[in-house]
VEXVO-451457 format. One record per residue (C-alpha): residue in one letter; x, y, z. Coordinates in Angstrom, 1 decimal, decimal comma. Example, Ala and Ser with C-alpha at 12.3 -4.5 7.8 and 13.67 -1.06 7.14 Angstrom:
2
<node residu="a" X="12,3" Y="-4,5" Z="7,8"/>
<node residu="s" X="13,7" Y="-1,1" Z="7,1"/>
END
This chain:
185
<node residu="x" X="50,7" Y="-62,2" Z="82,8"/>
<node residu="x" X="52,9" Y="-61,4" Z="79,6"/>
<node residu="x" X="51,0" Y="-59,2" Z="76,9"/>
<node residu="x" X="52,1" Y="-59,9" Z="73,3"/>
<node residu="x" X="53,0" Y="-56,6" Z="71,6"/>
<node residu="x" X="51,1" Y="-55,2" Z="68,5"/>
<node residu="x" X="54,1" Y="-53,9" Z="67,5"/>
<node residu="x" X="56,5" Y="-56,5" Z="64,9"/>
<node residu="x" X="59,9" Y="-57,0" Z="65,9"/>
<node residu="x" X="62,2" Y="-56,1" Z="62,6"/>
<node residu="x" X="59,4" Y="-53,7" Z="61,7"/>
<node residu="x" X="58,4" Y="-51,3" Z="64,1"/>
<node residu="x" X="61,0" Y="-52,0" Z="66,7"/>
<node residu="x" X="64,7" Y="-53,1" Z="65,5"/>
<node residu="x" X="65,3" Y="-56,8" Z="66,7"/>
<node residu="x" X="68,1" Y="-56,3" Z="68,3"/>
<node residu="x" X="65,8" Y="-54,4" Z="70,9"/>
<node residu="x" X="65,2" Y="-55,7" Z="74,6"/>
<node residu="x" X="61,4" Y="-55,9" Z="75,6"/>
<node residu="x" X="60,5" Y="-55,5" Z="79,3"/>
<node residu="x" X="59,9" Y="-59,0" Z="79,9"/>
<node residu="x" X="63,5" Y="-60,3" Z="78,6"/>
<node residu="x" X="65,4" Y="-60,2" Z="82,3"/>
<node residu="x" X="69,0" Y="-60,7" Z="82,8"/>
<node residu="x" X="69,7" Y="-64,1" Z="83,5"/>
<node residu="x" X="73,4" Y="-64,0" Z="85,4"/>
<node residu="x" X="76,4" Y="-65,5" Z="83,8"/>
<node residu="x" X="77,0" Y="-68,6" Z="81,8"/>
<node residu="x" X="78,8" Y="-70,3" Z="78,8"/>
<node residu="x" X="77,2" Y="-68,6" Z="75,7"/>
<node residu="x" X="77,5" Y="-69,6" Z="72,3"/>
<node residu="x" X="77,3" Y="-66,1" Z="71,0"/>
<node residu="x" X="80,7" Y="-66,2" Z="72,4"/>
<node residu="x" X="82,2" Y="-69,2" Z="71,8"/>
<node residu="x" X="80,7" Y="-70,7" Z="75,2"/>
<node residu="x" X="82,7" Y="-68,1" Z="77,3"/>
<node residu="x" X="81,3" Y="-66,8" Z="80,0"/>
<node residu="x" X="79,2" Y="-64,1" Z="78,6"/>
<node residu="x" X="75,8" Y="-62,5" Z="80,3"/>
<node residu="x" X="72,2" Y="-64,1" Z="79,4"/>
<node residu="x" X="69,3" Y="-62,9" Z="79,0"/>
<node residu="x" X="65,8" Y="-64,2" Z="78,5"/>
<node residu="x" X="64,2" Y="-64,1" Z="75,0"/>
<node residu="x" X="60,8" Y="-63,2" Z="75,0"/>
<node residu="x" X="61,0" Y="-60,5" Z="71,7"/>
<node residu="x" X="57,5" Y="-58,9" Z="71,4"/>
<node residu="x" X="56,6" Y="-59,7" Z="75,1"/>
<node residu="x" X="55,8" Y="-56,5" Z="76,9"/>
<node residu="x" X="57,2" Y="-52,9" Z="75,4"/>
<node residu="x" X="60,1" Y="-52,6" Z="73,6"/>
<node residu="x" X="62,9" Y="-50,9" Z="75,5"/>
<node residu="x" X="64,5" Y="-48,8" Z="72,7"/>
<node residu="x" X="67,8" Y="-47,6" Z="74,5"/>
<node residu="x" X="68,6" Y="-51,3" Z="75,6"/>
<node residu="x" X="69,9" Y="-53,7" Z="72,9"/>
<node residu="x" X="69,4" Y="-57,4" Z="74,0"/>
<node residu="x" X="72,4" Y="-59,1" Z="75,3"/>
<node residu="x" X="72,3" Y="-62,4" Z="73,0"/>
<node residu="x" X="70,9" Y="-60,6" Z="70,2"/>
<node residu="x" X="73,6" Y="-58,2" Z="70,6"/>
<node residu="x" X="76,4" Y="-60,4" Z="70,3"/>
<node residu="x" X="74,9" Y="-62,3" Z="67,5"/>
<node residu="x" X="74,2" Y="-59,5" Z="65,3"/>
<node residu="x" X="78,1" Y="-58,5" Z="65,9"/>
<node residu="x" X="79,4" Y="-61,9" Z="65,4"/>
<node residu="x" X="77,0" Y="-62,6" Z="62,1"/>
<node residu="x" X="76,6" Y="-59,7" Z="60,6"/>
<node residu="x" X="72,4" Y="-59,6" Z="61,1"/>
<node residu="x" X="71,4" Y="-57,0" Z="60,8"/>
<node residu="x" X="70,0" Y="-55,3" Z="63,6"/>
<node residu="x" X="66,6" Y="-53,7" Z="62,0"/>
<node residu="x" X="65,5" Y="-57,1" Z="60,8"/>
<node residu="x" X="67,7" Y="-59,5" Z="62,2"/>
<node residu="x" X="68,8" Y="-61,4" Z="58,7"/>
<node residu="x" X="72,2" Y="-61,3" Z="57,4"/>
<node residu="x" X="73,8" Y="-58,4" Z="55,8"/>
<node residu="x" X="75,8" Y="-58,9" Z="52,4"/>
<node residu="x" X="79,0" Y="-57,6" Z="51,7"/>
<node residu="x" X="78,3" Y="-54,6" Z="49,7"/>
<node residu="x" X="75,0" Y="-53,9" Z="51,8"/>
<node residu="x" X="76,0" Y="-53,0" Z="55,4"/>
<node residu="x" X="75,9" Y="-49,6" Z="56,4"/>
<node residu="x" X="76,7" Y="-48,2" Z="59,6"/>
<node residu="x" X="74,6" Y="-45,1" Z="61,0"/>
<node residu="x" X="76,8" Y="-44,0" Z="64,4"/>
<node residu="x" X="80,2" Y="-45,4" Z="63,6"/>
<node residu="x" X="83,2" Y="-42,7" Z="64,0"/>
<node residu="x" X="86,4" Y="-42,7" Z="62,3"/>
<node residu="x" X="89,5" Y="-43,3" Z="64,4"/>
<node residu="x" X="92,4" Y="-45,2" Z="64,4"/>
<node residu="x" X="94,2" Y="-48,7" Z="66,3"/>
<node residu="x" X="96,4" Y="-46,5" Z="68,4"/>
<node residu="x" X="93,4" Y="-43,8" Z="69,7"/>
<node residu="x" X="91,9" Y="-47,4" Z="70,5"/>
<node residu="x" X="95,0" Y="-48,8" Z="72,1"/>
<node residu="x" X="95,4" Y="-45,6" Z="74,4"/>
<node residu="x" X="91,8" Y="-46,4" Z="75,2"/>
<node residu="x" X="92,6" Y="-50,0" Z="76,5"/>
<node residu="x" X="91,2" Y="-51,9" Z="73,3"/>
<node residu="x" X="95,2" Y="-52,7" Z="72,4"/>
<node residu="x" X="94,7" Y="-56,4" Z="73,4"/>
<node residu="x" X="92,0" Y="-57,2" Z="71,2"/>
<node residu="x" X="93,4" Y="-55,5" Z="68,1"/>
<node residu="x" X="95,8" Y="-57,6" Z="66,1"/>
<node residu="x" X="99,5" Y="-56,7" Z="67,4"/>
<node residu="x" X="100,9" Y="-56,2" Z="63,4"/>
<node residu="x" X="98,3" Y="-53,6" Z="62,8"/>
<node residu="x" X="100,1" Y="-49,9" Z="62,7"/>
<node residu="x" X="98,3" Y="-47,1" Z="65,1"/>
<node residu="x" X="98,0" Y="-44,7" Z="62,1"/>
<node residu="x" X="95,3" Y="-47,8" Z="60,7"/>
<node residu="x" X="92,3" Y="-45,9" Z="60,0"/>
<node residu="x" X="89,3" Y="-47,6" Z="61,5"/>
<node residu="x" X="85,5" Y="-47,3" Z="61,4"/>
<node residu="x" X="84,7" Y="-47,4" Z="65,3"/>
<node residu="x" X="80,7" Y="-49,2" Z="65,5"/>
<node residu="x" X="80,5" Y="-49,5" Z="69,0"/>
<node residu="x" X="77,5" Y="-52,2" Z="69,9"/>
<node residu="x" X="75,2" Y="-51,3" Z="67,0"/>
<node residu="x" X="76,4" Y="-54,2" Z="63,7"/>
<node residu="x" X="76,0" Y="-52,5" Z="60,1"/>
<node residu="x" X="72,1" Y="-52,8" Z="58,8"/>
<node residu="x" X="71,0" Y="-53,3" Z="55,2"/>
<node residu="x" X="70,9" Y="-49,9" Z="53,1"/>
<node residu="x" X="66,9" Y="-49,9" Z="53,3"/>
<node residu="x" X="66,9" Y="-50,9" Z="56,9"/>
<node residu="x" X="69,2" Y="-47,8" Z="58,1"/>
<node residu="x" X="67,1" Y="-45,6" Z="55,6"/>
<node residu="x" X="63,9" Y="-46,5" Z="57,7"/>
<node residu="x" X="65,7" Y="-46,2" Z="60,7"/>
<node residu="x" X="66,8" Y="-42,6" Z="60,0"/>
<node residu="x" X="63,2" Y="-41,7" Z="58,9"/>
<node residu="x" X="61,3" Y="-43,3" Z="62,3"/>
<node residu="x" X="63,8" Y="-43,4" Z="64,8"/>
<node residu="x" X="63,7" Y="-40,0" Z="66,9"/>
<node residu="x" X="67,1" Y="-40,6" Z="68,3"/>
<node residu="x" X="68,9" Y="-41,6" Z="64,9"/>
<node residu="x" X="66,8" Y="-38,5" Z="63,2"/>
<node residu="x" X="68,4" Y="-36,2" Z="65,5"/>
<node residu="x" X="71,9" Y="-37,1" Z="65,8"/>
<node residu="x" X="74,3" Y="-34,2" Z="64,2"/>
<node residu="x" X="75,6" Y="-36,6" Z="61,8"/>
<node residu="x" X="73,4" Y="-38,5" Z="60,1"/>
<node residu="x" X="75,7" Y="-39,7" Z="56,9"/>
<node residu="x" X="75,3" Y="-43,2" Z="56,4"/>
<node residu="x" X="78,7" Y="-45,2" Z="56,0"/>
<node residu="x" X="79,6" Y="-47,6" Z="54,3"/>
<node residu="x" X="81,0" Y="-50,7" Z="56,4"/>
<node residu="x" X="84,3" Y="-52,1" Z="55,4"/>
<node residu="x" X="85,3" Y="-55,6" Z="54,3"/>
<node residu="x" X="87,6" Y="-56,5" Z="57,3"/>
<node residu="x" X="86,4" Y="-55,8" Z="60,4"/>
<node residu="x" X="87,7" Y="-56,8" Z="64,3"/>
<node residu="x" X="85,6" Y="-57,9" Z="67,1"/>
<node residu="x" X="86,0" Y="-56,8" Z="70,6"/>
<node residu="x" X="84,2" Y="-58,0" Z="73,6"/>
<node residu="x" X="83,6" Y="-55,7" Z="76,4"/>
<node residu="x" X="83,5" Y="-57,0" Z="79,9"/>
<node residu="x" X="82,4" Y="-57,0" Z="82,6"/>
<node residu="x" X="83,1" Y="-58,2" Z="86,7"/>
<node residu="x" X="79,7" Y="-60,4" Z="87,1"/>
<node residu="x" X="79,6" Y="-60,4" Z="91,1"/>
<node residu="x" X="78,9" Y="-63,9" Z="92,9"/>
<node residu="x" X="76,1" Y="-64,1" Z="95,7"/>
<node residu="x" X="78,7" Y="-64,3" Z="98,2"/>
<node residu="x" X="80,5" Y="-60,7" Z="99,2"/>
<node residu="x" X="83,7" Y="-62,7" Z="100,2"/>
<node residu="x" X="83,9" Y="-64,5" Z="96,2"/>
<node residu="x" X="86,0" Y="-62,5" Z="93,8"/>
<node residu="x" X="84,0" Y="-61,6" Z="90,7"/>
<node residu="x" X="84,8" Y="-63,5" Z="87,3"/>
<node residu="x" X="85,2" Y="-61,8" Z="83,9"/>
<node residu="x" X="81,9" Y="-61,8" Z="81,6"/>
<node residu="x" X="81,1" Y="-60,2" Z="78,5"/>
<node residu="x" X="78,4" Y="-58,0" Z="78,0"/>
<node residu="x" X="78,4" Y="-56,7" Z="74,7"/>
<node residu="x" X="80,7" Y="-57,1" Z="71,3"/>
<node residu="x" X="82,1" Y="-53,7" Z="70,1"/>
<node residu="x" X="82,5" Y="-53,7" Z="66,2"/>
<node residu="x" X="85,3" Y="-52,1" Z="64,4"/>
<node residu="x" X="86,2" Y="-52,2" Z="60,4"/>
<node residu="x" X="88,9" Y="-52,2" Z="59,2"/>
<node residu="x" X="89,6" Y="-49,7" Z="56,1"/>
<node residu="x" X="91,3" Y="-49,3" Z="53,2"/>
<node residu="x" X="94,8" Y="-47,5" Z="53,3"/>
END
């Protein structure tokens, strides 16, 4: 039997966050993804304990794809999307990193970038509570908040989802979107 949680999702625990009773699903068309093939997941959000490490597959992709914020879960404005673990690099330290296909071909290595990973940028107030309650985020070495650029590329990360059968060859999924933004020269 599946407890309901005490805790609010967007309040205590970020939405983006998997619950223990949200299994993995296998692979199917997704919308998150334009119905590729992409990894599901069931959504049962406050059903069982939050996993805090594990961001929800769906929820995932569409906070990456429509900017939601991933405290909360409603849309960030330009202007109010802020980025807690993002790291500076640049399109060719991606490209030597295998991400070259997914960045636009014109953009020059020396582009500086704003590298997101998983994690979409939250509202100001949302990463300032998330600093202040969030052990992990509180103890990070960095703990700037940065501002998220106005252009921004999306690259999926895939995975080989394996078939029942040994003998079947595995088809490309995605798991996960990575976010990067663009900045200003």
């Amino acid at each position: 039997m599946s407890i309901a949680s005490r805790l609010k999702v967007g309040v205590d625990v970020p939405w983006v966050t998997s619950w223990s009773e949200e299994a993995q699903l296998g692979v199917a068309p997704c919308p998150s993804v334009d119905g590729e093939l992409a990894v599901g997941q069931a959504t049962k959000p406050g059903v069982g304990r939050p996993l805090y490490s594990r961001n929800h597959l769906f929820r995932q992709r569409k906070s990456v794809r429509e900017m939601l914020c991933p405290m909360c879960g409603k849309p960030t404005a330009q202007g109010d999307r802020w980025s807690q673990t993002a790291t500076a690099t640049t399109a060719g330290e991606l490209r030597t990193r295998g991400f070259g296909p997914a960045l636009p071909a014109e953009m020059a290595d020396d582009q500086p970038l704003l590298n997101c990973g998983a994690i979409a940028p939250l509202h100001r107030a949302c990463a300032d509570a998330s600093l202040a309650r969030c052990p992990h985020l509180g103890g990070m070495a960095d703990r700037t908040l940065k501002p998220f650029p106005k252009a921004w590329v999306i690259i999926p990360l895939w995975i080989e989802a394996k078939p029942p059968s040994p003998l079947a060859r595995g088809v490309p999924a995605v798991s996960f979107l990575q976010l990067v933004g663009v900045e200003d020269r």
